[in-house]
RODO-2510 file (C-alpha; in nm, 4 decimals, decimal comma):
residues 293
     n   res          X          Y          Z
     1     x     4,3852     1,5983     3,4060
     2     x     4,3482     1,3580     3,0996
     3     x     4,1629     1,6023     2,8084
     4     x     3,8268     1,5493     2,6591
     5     x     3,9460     1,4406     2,3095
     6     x     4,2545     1,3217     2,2286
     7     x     4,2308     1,4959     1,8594
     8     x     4,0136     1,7494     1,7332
     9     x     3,9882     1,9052     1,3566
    10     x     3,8732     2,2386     1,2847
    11     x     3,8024     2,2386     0,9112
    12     x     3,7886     2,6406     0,8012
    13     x     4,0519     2,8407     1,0615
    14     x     3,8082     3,2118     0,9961
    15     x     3,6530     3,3302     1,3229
    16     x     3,4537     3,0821     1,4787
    17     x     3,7191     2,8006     1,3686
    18     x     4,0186     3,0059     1,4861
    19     x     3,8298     3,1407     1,8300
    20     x     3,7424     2,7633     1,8958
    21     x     4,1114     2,6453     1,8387
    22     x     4,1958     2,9100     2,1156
    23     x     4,0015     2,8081     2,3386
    24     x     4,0586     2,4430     2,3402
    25     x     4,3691     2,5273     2,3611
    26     x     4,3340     2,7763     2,6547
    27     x     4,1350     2,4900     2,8412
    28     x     4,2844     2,1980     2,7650
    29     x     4,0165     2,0004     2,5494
    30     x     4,2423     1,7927     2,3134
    31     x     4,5891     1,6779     2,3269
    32     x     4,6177     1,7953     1,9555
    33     x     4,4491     2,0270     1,7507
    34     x     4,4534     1,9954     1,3720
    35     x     4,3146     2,2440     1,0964
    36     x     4,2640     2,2569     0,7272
    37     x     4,1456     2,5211     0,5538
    38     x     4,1203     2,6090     0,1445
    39     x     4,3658     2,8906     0,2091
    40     x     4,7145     2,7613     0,2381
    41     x     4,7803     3,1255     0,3881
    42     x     4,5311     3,0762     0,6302
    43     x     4,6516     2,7232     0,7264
    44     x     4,9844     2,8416     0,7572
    45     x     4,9195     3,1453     0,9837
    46     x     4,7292     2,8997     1,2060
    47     x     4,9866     2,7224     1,2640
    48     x     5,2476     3,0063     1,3310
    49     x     5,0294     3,1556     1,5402
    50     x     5,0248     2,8072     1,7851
    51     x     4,6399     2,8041     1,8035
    52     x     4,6716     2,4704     1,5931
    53     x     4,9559     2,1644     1,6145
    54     x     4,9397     2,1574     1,2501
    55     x     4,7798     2,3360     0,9710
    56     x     4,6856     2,1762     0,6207
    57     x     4,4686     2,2422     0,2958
    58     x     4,3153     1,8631     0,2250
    59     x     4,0086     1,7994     0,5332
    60     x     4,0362     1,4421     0,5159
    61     x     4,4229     1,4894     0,6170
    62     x     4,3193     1,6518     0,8596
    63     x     3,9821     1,4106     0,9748
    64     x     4,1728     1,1273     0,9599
    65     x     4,2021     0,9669     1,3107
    66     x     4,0347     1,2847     1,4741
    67     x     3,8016     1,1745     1,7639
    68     x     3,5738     1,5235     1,7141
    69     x     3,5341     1,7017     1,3317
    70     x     3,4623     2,0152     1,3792
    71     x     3,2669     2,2041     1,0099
    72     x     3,3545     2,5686     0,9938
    73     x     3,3564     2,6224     0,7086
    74     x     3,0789     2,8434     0,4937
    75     x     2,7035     2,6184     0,4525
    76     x     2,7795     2,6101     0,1224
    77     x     3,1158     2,3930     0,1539
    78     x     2,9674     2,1505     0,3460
    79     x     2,8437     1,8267     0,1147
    80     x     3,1543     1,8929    -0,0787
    81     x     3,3793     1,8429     0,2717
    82     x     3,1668     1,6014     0,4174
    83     x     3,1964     1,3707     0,0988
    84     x     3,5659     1,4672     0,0760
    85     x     3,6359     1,3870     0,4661
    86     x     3,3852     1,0301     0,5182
    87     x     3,6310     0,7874     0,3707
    88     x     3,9094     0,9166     0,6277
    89     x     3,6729     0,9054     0,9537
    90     x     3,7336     0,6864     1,2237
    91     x     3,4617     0,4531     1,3574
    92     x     3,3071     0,6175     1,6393
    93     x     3,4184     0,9344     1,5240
    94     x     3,1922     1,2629     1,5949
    95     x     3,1185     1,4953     1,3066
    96     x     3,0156     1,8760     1,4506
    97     x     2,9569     2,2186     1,2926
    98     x     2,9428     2,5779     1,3910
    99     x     2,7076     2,7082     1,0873
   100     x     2,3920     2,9446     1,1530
   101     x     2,1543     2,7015     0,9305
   102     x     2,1083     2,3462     1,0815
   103     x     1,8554     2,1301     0,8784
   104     x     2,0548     2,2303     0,6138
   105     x     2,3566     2,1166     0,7838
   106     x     2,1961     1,7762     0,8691
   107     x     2,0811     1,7872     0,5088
   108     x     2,4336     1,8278     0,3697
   109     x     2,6522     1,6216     0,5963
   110     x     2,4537     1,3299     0,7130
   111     x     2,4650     1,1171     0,3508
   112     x     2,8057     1,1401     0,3778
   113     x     2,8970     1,0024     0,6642
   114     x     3,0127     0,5989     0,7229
   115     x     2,8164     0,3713     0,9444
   116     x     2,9780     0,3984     1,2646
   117     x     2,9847     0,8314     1,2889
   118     x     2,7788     1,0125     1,4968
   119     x     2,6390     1,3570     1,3668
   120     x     2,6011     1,6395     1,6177
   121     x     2,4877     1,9411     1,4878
   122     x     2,5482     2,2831     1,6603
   123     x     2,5354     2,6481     1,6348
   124     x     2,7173     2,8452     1,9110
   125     x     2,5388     3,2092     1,8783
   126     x     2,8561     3,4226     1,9069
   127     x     3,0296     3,6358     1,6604
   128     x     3,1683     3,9506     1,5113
   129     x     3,2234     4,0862     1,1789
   130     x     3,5719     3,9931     1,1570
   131     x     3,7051     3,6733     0,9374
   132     x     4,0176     3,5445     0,8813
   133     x     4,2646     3,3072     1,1512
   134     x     4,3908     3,6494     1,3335
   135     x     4,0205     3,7467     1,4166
   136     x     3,9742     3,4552     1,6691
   137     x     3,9871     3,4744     2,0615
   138     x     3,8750     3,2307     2,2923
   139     x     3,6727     3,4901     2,4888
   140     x     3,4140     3,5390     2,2263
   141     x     3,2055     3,2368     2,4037
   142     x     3,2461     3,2836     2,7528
   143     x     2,8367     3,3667     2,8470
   144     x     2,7132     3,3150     2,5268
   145     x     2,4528     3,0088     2,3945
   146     x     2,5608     2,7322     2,2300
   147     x     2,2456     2,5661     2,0481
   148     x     2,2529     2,1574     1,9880
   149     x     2,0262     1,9688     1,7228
   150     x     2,0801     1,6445     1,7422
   151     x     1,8809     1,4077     1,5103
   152     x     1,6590     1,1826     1,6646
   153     x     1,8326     0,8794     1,7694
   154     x     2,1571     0,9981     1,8579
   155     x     2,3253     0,8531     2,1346
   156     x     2,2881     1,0872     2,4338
   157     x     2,6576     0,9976     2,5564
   158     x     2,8060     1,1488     2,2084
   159     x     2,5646     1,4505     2,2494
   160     x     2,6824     1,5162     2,5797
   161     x     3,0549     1,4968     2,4716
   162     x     2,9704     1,7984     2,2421
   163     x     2,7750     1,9749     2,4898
   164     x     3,0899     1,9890     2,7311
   165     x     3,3273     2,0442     2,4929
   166     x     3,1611     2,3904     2,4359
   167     x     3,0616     2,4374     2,8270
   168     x     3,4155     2,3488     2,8431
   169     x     3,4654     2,6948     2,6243
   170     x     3,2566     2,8873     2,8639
   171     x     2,8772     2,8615     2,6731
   172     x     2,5782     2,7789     2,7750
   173     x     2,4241     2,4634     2,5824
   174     x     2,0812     2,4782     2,4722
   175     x     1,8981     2,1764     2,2609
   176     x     1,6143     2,1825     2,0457
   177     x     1,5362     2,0088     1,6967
   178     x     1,6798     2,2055     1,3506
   179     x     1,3478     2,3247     1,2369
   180     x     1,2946     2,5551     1,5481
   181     x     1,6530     2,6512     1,5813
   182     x     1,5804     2,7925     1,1925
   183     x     1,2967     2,9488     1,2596
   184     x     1,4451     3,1128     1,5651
   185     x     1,7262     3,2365     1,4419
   186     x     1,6049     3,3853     1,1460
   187     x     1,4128     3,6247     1,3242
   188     x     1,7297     3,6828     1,6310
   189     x     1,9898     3,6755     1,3452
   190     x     1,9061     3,6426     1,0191
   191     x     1,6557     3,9028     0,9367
   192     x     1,8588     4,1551     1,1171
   193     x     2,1767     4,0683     0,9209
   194     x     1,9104     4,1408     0,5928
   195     x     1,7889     4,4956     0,7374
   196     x     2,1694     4,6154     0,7476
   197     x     2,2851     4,4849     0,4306
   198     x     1,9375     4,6548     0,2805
   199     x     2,0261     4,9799     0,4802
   200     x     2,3470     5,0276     0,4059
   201     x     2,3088     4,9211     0,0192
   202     x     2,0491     5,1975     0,0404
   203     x     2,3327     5,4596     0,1651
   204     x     2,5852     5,3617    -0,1006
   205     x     2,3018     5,4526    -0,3975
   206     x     2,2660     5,8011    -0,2763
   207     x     2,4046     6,0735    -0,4631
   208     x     2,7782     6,1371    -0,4287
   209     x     2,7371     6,3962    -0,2186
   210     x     2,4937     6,2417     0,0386
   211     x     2,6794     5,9401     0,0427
   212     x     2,9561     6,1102     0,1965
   213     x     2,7987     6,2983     0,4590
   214     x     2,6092     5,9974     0,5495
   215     x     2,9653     5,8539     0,6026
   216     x     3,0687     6,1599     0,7907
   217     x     2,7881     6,1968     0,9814
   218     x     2,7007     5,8383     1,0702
   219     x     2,5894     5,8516     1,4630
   220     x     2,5649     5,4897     1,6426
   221     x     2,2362     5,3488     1,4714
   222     x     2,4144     5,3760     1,1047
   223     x     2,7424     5,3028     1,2581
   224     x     2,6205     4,9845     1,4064
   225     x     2,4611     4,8554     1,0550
   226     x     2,7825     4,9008     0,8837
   227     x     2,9364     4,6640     1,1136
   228     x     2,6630     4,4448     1,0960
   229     x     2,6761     4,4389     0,6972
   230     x     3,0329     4,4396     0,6988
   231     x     2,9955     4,0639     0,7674
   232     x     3,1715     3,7536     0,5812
   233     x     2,9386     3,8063     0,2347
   234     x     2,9784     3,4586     0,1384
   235     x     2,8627     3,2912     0,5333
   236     x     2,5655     3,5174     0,4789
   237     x     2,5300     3,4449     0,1488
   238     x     2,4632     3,0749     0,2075
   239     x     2,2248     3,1346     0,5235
   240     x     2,0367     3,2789     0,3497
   241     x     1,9717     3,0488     0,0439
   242     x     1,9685     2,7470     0,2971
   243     x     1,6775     2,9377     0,5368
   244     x     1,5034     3,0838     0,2747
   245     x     1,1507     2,9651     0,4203
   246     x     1,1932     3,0926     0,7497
   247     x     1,3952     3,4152     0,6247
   248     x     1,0982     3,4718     0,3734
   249     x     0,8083     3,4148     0,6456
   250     x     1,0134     3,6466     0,9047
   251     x     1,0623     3,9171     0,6252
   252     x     0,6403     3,9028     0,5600
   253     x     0,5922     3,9894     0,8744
   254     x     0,8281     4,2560     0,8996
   255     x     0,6965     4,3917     0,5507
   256     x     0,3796     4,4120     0,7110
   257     x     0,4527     4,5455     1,0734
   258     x     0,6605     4,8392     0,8531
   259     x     0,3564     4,9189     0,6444
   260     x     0,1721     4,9847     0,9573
   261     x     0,4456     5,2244     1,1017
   262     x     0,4257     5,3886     0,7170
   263     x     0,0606     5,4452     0,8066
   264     x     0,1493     5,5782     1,2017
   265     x     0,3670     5,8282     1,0686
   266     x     0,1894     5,9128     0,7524
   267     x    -0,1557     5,9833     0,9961
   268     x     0,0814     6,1507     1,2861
   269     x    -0,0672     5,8490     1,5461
   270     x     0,1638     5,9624     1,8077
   271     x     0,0266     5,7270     2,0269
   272     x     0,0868     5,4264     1,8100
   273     x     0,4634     5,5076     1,7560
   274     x     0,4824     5,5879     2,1886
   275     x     0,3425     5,2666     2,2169
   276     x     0,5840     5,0267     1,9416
   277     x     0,8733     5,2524     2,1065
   278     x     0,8014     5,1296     2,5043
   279     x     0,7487     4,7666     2,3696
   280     x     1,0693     4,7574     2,1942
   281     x     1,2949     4,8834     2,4922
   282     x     1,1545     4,6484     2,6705
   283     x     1,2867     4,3761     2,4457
   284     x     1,6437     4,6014     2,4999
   285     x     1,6068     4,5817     2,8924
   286     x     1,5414     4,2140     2,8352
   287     x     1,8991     4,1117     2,6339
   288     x     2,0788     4,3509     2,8968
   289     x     1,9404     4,1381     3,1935
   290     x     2,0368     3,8471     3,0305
   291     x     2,3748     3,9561     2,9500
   292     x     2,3189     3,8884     2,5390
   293     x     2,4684     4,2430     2,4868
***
């Protein structure tokens, strides 16, 4: 069976970049797969490891003559690779990303790309709190969405390309427009990711001796924000300064639903807390069915 793409280029080999590599690899979906990454360690171990045909530090090295460039690097990065990689891009070529932010990502890229390149932004919703090359596997998208924004006048055929490259890796491909993929996932992802980093900064200004016993004692809901927060600081970093609007409207509204469980508890509304408790396992028995777990 001839494959998809004849080359692909994973630019930043952490996680997502390596886990992708794996499973084009694993299915087939390029005849070669290239990477680059600012961490010559990182390049290297790519390549040992035989998730990539060749590992390098410059992008446009690695861009050059790739039918599909795929961004995995940090939001921040990205106008600085896309300017560095344009010059070296085929006509025709397809410029993709994997970041958790997309207007941004349009915002970043798109100036920098040569007539002739199609743009097709993406966000596949899977993860862990692990980084580096070794922290990949191609099951991590197996059942999992893979969310599309492509700009308004892209051609459908290169849309579609990137839409089974990832059904190819086992997702599910949703589209929508960057704006409501933002808004959505700052209230699925981002705010979340805020609430542990807040919790757990909260834990490590304790006094000494609370700090450890919190440590000690940490049961599954603490336990489960430390992995949370233990998260690549500078990927979270950027989504955050690049969704700051709908980060800021989500965190409002939290503000304000948490002032109104302040006032439950303060006036003992049993009743009030019974009923925010059933409507939020709900939500639980709602992820479960859909296999989000």
């Amino acid at each position: 069976m001839t494959a998809p793409f004849e080359r692909i280029a994973i630019l930043g080999i952490g996680l997502i970049g390596s886990s992708l590599a794996r499973a084009i690899k694993a299915e087939g979906l390029a005849r070669s797969v290239v990477c680059a990454d600012a961490n010559p360690e990182h390049a290297r171990r790519a390549e040992s490891l035989g998730i990539v045909d060749a590992g390098v530090t410059d992008p446009a090295e690695a861009a050059a003559g790739a039918d599909l460039v795929m961004l995995c690097t940090p939001l921040g990065a990205y106008a600085a690779v896309a300017e560095a990689i344009g010059p070296a891009l085929k006509p025709g070529a397809i410029v993709s990303d994997v970041g958790s932010v997309k207007q941004a990502a349009i915002d970043a890229i798109a100036p920098h790309l040569p007539a002739g390149v199609h743009l097709v932004p993406g966000h596949p919703v899977a993860g862990t709190e692990k980084s580096g090359p070794d922290a990949g596997f191609a099951a991590l998208f197996p059942g999992r969405w893979c969310i599309l924004t492509p700009v308004p006048g892209t051609d459908e055929a290169v849309t579609r390309r990137v839409a089974d490259l990832w059904r190819g890796c086992g997702m599910k491909v949703e589209r929508m427009s960057a704006d409501h993929h933002d808004r959505v996932l700052a209230i699925t992802s981002h705010l979340p990711h805020l609430i542990a980093y807040t919790i757990v900064g909260t834990a490590t200004d304790l006094e000494d001796h609370l700090r450890q016993e919190v440590i000690k004692y940490s049961a599954s809901g603490f336990r489960d924000f430390t992995r949370i927060a233990g998260s690549d600081p500078t990927m979270w970093r950027d989504v955050f300064l690049n969704n700051r609007e709908a980060v800021l409207d989500c965190l409002q509204r939290f503000n304000e639903d948490l002032t109104a469980l302040q006032r439950a508890i303060r006036r003992g509304e049993g009743d009030v807390l019974f009923d925010l408790f059933t409507r939020t396992r709900d939500i639980r028995r709602g992820v479960l069915e859909a296999k989000q777990a």
